[in-house]
Backbone as ProteinMPNN parsed JSONL, in Angstrom:
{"seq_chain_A": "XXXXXXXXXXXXXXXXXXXXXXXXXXXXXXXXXXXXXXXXXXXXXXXXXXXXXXXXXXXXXXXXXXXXXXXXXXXXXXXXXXXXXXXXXXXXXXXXXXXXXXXXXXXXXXXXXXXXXXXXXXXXXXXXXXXXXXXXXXXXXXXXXXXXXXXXXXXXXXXXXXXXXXXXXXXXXXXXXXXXXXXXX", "coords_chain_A": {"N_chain_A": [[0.847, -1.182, 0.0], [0.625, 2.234, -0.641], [0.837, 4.982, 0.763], [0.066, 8.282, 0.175], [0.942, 11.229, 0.606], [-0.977, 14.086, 1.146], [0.543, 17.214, 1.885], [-0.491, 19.152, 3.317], [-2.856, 20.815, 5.293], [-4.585, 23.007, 4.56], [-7.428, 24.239, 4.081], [-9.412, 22.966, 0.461], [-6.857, 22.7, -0.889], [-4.212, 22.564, -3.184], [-2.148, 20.905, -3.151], [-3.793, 18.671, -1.966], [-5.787, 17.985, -4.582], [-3.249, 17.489, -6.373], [-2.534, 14.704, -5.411], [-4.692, 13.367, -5.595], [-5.158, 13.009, -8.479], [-2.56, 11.684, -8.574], [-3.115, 9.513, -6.601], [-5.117, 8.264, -9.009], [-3.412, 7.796, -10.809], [-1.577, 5.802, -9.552], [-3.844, 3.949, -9.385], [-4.524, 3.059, -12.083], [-2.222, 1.649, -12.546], [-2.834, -0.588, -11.183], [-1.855, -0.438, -8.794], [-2.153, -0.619, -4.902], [-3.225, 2.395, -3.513], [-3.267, 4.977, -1.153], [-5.092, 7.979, 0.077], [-3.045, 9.972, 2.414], [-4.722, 12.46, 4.378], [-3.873, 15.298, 5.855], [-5.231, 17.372, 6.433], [-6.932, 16.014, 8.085], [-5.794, 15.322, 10.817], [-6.175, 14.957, 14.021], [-6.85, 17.431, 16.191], [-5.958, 17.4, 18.969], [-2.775, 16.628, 18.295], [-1.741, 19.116, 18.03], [-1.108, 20.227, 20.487], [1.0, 20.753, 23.592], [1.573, 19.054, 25.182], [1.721, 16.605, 23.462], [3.924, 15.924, 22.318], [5.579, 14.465, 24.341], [3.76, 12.733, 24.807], [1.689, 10.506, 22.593], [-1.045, 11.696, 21.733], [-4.346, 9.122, 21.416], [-6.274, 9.579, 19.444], [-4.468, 9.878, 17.374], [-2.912, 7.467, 16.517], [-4.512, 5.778, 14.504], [-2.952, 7.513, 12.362], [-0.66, 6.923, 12.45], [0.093, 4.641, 12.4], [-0.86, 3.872, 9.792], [1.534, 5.105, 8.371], [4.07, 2.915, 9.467], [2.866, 1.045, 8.029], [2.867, 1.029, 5.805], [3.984, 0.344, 2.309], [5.12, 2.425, 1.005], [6.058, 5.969, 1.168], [4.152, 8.8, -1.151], [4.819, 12.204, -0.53], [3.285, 14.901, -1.416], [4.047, 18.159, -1.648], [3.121, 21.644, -0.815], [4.579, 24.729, -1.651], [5.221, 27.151, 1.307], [6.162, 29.831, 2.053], [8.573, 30.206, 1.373], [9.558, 26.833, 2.416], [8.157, 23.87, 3.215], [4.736, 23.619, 4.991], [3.802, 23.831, 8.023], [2.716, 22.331, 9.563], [3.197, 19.748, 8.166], [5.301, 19.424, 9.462], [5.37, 19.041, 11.761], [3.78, 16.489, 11.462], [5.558, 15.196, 11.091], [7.321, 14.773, 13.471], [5.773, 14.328, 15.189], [5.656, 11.187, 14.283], [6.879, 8.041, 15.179], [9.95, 7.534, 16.183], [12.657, 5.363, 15.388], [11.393, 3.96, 13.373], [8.958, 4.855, 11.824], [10.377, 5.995, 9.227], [12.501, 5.123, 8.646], [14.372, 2.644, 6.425], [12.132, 2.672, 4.485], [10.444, 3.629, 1.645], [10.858, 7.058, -0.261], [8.727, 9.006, -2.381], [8.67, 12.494, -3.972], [6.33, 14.903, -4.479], [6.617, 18.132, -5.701], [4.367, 21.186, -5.233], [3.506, 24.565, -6.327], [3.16, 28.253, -6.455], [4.615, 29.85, -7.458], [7.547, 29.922, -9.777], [9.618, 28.002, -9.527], [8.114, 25.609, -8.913], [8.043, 24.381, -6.0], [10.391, 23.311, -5.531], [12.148, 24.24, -3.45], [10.412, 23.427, -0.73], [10.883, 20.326, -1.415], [13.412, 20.049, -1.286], [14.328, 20.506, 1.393], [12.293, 18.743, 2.392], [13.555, 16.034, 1.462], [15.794, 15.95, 3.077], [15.333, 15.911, 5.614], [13.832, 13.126, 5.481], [16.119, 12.054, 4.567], [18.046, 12.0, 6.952], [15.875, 10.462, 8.691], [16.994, 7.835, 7.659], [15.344, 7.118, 4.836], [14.364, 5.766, 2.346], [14.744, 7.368, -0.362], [13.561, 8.203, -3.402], [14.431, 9.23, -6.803], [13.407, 10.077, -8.692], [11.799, 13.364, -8.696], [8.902, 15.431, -8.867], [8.113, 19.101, -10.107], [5.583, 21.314, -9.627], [5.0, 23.759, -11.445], [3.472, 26.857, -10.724], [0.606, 26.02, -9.982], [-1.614, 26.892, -10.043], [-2.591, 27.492, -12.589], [-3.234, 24.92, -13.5], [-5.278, 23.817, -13.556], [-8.822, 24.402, -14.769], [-12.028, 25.897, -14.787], [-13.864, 24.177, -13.87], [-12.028, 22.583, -12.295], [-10.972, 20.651, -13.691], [-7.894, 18.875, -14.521], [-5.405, 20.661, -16.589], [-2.771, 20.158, -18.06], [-1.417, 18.162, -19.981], [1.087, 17.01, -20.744], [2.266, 17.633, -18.257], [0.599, 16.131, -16.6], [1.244, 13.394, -17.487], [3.846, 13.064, -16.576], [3.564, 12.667, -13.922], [2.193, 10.252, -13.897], [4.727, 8.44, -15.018], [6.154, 9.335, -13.043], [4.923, 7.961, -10.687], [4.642, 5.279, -11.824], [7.354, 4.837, -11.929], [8.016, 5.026, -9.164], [6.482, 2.887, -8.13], [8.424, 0.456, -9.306], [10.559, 0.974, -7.797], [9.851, 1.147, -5.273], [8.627, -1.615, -5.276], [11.256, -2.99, -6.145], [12.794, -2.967, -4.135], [11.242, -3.718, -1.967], [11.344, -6.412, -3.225], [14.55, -7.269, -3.007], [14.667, -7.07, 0.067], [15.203, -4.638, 1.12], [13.634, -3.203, 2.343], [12.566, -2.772, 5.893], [10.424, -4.74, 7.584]], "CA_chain_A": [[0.0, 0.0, 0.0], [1.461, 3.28, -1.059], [0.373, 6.273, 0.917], [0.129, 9.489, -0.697], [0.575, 12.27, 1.96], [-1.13, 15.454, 0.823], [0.978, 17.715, 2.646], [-0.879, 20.639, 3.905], [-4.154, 20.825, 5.935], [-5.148, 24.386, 4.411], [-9.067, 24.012, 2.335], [-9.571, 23.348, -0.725], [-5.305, 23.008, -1.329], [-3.986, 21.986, -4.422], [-1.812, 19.712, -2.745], [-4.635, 17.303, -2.208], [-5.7, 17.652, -5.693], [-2.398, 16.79, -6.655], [-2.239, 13.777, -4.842], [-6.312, 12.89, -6.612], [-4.202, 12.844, -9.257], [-1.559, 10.62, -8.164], [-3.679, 8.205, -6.803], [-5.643, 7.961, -10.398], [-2.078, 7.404, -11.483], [-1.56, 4.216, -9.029], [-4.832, 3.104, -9.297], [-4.574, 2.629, -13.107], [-1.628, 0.773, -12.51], [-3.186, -1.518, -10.101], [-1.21, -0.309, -6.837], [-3.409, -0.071, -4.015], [-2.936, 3.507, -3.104], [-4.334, 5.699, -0.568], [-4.403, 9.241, 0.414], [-3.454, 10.687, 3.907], [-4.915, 13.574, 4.552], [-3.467, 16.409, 6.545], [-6.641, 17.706, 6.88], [-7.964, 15.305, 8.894], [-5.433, 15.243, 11.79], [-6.808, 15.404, 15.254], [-6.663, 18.607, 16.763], [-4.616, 16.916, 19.733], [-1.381, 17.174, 18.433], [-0.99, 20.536, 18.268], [-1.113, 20.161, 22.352], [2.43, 20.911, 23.689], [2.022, 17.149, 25.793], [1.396, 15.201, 22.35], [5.399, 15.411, 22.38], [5.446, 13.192, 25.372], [2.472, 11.169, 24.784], [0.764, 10.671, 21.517], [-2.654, 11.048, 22.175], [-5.006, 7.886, 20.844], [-6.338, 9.622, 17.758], [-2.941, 9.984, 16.085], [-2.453, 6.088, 16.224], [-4.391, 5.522, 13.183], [-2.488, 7.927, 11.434], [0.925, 6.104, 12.848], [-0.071, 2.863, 11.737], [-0.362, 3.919, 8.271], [2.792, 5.193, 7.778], [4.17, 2.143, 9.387], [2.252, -0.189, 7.57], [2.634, 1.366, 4.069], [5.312, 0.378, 1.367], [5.907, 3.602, 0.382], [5.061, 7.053, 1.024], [4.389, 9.907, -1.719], [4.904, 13.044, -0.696], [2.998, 15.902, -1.915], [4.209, 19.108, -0.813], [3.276, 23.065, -1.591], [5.442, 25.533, -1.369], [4.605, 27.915, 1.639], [7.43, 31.172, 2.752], [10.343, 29.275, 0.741], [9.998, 26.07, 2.87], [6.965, 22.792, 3.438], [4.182, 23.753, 5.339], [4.389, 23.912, 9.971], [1.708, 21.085, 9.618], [3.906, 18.491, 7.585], [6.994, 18.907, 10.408], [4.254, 18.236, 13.212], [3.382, 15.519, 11.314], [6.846, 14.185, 10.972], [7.701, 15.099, 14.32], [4.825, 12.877, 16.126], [5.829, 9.689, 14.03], [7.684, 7.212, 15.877], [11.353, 7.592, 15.695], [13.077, 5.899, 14.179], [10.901, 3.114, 12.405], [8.314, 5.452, 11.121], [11.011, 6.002, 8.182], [13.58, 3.723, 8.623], [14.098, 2.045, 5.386], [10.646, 3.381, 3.997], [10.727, 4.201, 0.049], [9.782, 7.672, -0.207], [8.803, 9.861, -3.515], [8.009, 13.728, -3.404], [6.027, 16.282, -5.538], [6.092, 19.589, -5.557], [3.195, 22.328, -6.079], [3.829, 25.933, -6.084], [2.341, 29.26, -7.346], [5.851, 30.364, -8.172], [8.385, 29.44, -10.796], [10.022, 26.824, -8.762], [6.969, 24.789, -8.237], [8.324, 23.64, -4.55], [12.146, 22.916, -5.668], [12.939, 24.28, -2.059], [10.653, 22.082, 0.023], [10.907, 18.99, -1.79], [14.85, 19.315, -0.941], [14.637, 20.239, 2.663], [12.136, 16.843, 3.03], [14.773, 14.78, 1.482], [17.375, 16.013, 4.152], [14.571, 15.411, 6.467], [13.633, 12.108, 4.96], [17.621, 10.841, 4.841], [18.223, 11.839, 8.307], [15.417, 9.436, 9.111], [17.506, 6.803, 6.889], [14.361, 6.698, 4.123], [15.169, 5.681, 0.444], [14.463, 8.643, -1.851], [13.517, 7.815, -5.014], [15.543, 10.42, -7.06], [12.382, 11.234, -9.861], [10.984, 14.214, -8.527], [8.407, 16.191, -10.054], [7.661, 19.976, -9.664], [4.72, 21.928, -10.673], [5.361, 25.308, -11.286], [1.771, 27.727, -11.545], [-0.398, 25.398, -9.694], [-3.28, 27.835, -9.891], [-2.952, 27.511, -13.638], [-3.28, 23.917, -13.705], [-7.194, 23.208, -13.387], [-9.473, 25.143, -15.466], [-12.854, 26.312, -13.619], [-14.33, 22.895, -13.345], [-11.17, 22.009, -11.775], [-10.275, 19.423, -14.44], [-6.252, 19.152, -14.457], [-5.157, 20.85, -17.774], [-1.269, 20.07, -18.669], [-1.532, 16.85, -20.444], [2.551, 16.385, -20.393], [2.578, 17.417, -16.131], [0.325, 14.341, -15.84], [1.995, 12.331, -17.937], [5.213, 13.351, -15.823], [3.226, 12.24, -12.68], [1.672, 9.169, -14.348], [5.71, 8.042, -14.967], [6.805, 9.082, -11.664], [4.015, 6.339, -9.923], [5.195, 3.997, -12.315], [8.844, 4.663, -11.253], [7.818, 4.836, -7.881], [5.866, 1.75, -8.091], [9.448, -0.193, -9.333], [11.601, 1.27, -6.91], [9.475, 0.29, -3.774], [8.788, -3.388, -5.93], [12.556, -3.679, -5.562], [13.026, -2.869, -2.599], [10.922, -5.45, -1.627], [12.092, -8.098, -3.447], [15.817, -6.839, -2.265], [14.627, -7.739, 1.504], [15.335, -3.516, 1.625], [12.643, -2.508, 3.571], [12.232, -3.425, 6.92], [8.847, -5.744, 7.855]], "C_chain_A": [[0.887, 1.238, 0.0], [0.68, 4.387, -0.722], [0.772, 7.702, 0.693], [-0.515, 10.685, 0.107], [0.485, 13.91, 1.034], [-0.386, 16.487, 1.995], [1.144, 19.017, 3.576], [-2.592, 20.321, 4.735], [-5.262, 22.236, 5.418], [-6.326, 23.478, 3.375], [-8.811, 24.032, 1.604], [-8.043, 23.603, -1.465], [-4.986, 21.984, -2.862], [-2.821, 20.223, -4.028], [-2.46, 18.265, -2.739], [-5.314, 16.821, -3.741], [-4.664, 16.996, -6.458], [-2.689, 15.127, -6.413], [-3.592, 12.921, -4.876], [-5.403, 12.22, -7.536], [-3.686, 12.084, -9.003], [-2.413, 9.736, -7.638], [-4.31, 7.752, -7.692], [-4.256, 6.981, -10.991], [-1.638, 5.805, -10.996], [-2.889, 3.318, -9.406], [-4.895, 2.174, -10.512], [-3.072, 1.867, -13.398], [-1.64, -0.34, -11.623], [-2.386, -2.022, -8.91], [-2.093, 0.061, -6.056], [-2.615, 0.938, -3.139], [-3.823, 3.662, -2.042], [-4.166, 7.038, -0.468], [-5.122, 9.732, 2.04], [-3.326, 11.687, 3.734], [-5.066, 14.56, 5.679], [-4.602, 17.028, 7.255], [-7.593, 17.315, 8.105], [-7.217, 14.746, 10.492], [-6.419, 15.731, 12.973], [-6.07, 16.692, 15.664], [-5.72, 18.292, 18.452], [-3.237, 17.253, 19.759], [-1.197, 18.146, 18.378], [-1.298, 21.001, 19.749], [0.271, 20.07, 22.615], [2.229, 19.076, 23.97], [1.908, 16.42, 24.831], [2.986, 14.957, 22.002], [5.368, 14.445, 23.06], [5.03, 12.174, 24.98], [1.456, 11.703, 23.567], [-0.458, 10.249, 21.966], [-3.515, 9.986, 20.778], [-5.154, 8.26, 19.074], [-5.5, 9.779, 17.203], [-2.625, 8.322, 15.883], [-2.876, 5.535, 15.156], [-3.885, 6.206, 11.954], [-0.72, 7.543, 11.271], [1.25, 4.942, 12.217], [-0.23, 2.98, 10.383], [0.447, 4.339, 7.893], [3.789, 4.092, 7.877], [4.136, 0.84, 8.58], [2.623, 0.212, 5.85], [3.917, 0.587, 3.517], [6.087, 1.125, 1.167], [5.3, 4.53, 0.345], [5.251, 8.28, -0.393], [4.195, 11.098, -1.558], [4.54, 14.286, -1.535], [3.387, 17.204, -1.373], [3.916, 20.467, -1.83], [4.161, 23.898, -0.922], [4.87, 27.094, -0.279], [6.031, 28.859, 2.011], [8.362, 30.477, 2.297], [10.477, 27.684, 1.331], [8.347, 25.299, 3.333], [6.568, 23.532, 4.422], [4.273, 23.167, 7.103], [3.219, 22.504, 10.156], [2.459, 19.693, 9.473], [4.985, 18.653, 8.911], [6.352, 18.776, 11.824], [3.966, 17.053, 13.081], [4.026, 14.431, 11.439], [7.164, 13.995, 12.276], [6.77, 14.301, 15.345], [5.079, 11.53, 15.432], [6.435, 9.292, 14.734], [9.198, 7.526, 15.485], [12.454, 6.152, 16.331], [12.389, 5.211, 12.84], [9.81, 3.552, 11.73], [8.8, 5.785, 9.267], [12.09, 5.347, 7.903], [13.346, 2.601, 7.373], [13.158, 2.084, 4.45], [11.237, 4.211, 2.971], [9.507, 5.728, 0.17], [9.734, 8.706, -1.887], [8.097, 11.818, -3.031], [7.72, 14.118, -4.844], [5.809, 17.428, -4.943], [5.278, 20.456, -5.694], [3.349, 23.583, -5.651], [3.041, 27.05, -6.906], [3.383, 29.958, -8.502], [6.547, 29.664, -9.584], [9.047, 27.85, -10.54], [9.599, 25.647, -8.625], [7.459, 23.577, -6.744], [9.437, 23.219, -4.305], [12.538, 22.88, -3.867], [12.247, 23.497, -0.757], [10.599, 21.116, 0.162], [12.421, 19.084, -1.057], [15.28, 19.419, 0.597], [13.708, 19.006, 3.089], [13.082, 16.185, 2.499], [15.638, 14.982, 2.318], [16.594, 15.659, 5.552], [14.802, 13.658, 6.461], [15.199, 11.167, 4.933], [18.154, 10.831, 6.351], [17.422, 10.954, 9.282], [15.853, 7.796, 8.488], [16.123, 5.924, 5.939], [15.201, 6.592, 3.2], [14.279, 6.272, -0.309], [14.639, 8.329, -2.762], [13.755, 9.538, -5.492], [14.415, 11.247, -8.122], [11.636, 11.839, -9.094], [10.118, 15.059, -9.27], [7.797, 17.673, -9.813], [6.728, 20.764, -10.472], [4.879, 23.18, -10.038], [3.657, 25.78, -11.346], [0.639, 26.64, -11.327], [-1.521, 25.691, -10.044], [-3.85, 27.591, -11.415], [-2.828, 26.159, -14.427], [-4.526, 23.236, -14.024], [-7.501, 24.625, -14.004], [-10.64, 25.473, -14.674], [-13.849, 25.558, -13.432], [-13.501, 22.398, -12.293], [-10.62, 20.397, -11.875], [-8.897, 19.845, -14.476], [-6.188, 19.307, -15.918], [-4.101, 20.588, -18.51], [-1.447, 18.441, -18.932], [-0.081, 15.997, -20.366], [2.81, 16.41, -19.103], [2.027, 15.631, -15.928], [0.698, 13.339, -16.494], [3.514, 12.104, -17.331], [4.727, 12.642, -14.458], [2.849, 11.058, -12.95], [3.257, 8.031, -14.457], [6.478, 8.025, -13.727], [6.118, 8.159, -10.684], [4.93, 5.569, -10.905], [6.552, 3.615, -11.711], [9.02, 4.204, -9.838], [7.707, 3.523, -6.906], [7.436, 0.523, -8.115], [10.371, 0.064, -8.344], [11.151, 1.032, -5.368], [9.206, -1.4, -4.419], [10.285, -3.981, -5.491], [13.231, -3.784, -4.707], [13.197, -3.79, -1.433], [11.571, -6.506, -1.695], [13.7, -8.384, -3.111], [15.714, -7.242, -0.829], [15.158, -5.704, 2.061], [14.6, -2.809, 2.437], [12.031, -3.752, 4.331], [10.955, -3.914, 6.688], [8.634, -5.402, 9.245]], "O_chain_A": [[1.908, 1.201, 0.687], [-0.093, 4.871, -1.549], [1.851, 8.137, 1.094], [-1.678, 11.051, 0.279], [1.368, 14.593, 0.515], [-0.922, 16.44, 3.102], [2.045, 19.606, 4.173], [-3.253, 19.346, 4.378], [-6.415, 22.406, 5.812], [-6.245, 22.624, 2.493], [-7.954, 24.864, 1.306], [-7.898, 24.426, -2.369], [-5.529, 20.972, -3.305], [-2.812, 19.07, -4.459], [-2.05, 17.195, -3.189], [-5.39, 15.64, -4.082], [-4.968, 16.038, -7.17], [-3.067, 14.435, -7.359], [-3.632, 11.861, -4.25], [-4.966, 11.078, -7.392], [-4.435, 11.121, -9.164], [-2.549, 8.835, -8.466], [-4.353, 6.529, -7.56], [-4.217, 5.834, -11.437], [-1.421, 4.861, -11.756], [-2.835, 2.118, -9.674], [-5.165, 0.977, -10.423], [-2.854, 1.522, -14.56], [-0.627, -0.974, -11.326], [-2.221, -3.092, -8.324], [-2.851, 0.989, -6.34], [-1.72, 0.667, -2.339], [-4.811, 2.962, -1.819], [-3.095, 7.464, -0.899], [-6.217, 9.851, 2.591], [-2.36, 12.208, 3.177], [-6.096, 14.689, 6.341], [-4.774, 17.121, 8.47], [-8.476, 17.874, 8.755], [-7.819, 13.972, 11.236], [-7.235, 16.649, 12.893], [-4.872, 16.903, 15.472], [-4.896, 19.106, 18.869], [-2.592, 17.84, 20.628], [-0.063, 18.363, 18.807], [-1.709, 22.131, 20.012], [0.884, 19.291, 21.885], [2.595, 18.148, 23.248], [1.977, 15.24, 25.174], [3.315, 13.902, 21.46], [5.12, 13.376, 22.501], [5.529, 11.063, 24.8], [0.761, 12.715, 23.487], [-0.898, 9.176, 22.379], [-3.325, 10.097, 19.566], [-4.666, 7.781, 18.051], [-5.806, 9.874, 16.014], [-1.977, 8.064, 14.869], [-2.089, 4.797, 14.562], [-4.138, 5.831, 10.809], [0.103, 7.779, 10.386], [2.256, 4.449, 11.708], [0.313, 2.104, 9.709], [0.498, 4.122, 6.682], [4.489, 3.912, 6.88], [4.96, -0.068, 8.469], [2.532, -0.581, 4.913], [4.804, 0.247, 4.301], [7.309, 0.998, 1.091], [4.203, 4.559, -0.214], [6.397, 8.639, -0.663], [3.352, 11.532, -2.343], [5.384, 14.727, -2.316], [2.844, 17.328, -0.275], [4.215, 20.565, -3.021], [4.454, 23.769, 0.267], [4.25, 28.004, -0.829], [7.019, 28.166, 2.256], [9.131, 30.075, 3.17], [11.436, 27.08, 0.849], [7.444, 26.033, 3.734], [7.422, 24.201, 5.003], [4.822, 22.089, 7.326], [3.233, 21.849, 11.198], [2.428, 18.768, 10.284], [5.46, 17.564, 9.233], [6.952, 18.411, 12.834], [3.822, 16.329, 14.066], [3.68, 13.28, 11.705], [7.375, 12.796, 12.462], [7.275, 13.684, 16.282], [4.65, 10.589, 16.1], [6.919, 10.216, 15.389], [9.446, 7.763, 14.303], [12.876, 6.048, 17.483], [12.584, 5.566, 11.677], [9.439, 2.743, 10.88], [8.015, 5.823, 8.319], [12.466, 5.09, 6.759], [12.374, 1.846, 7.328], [13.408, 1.426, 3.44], [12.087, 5.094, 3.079], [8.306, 5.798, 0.43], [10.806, 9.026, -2.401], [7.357, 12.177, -2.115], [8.327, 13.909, -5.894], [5.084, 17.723, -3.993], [5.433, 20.763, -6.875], [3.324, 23.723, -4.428], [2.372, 26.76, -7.897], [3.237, 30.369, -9.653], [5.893, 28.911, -10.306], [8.933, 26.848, -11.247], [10.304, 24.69, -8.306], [7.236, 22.373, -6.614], [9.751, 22.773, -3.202], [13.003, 21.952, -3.206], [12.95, 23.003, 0.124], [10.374, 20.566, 1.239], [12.658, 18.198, -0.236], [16.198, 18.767, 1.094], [14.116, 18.258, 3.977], [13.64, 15.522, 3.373], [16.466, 14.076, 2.4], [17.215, 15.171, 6.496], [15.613, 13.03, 7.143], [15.345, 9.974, 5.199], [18.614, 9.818, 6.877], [17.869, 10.637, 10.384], [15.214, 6.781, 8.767], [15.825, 4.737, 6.069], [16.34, 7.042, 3.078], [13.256, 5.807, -0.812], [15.766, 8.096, -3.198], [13.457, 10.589, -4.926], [14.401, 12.452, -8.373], [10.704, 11.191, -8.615], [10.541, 15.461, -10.354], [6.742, 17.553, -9.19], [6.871, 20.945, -11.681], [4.906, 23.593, -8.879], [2.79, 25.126, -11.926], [-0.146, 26.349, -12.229], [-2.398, 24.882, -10.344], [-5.051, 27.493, -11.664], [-2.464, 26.088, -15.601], [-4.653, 22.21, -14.693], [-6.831, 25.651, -13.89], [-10.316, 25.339, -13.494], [-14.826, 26.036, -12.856], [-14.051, 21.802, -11.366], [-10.204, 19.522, -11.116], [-8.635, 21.048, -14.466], [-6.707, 18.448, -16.63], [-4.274, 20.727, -19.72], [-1.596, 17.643, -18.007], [0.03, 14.808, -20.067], [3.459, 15.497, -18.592], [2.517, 14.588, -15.493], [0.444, 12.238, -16.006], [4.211, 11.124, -17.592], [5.604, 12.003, -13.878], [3.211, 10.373, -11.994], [3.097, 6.881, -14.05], [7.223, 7.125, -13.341], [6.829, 7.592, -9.854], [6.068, 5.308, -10.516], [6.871, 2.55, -11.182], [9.8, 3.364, -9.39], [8.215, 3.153, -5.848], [7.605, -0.2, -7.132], [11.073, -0.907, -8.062], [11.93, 0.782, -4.448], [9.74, -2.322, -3.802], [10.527, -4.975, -4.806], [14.159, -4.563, -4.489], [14.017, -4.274, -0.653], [12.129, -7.263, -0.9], [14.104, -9.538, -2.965], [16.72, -7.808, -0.402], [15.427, -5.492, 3.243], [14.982, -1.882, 3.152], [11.484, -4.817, 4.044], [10.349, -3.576, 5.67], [7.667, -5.861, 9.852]]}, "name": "protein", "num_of_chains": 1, "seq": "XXXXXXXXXXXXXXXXXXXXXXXXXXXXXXXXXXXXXXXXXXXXXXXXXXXXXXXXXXXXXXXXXXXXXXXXXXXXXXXXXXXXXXXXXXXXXXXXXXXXXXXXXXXXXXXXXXXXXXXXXXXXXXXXXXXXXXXXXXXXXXXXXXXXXXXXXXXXXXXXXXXXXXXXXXXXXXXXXXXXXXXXX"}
């Protein structure tokens, strides 16, 4: 199972669209995806004591990072650097087997030029300091806003064909992993 962490909690974020997207992309390659959503954290952890002691409702959001194959990383670009939500999020997982050996992929979404360059690369320094395996195809979308039309159908036919290749890639590089005996059980 390959969870696909939208990586913001803000309404209505493109992030989670993204990451619609990307699970379309697994689905039609018959990976059983899912998507965790930021959104739906308990209001708990942002309690100073959830350092200490993770309160209950965060345990089913523990156990799926645990339990997954492989996470994908969606991230938008907020003040030059990932969103104060995603490093709460990271920051209540278990340490160190939350990422420990855990295949991870990132996308970027931004309004800017960049489309998230800067905090796709501070999660990978995140992400290796937890000793994860970064799959190296990243993909950034520049001009999020001008991605969906005012249905909010996705319009760049080569982006999602860029995201449609990076699952696939994704998909092989946690497969071998596997069959490598590379990620922990």
């Amino acid at each position: 199972m390959i969870e696909i962490l939208s990586g913001t909690n803000r309404p209505n974020c493109n992030a989670l669209r993204i990451a619609q997207l990307l699970l379309s992309a697994y689905q039609k390659l018959g990976v059983k995806a899912n998507i965790l959503n930021l959104q739906e954290l308990p209001a708990e952890i942002f309690e100073p004591a959830s350092y200490a002691s993770k309160p209950a409702t965060f345990l089913p959001f523990q156990q799926r990072v645990l339990h997954a194959s492989g996470l994908h990383v969606v991230t938008p670009e907020y003040n030059g650097g990932f969103p104060g939500v995603l490093k709460i999020f990271i920051d209540m997982l278990a340490f160190p087997e939350s990422f420990e050996g855990k295949p991870v992929a990132f996308t970027g979404e931004a309004a800017g030029l960049w489309g998230a360059l800067r905090p796709v690369e501070q999660l990978q320094m995140i992400f290796g300091y937890r000793n994860a395996f970064v799959f190296p195809e990243r993909v950034f979308i520049a001009g999020v806003h001008h991605k969906f039309d005012d249905a909010g159908h996705f319009n760049d036919p080569e982006l999602l064909q860029r995201l449609q290749r990076q699952a696939a890639g994704f998909t092989r590089f946690v497969n071998r992993l596997a069959d490598s005996g590379g990620i922990p059980s």
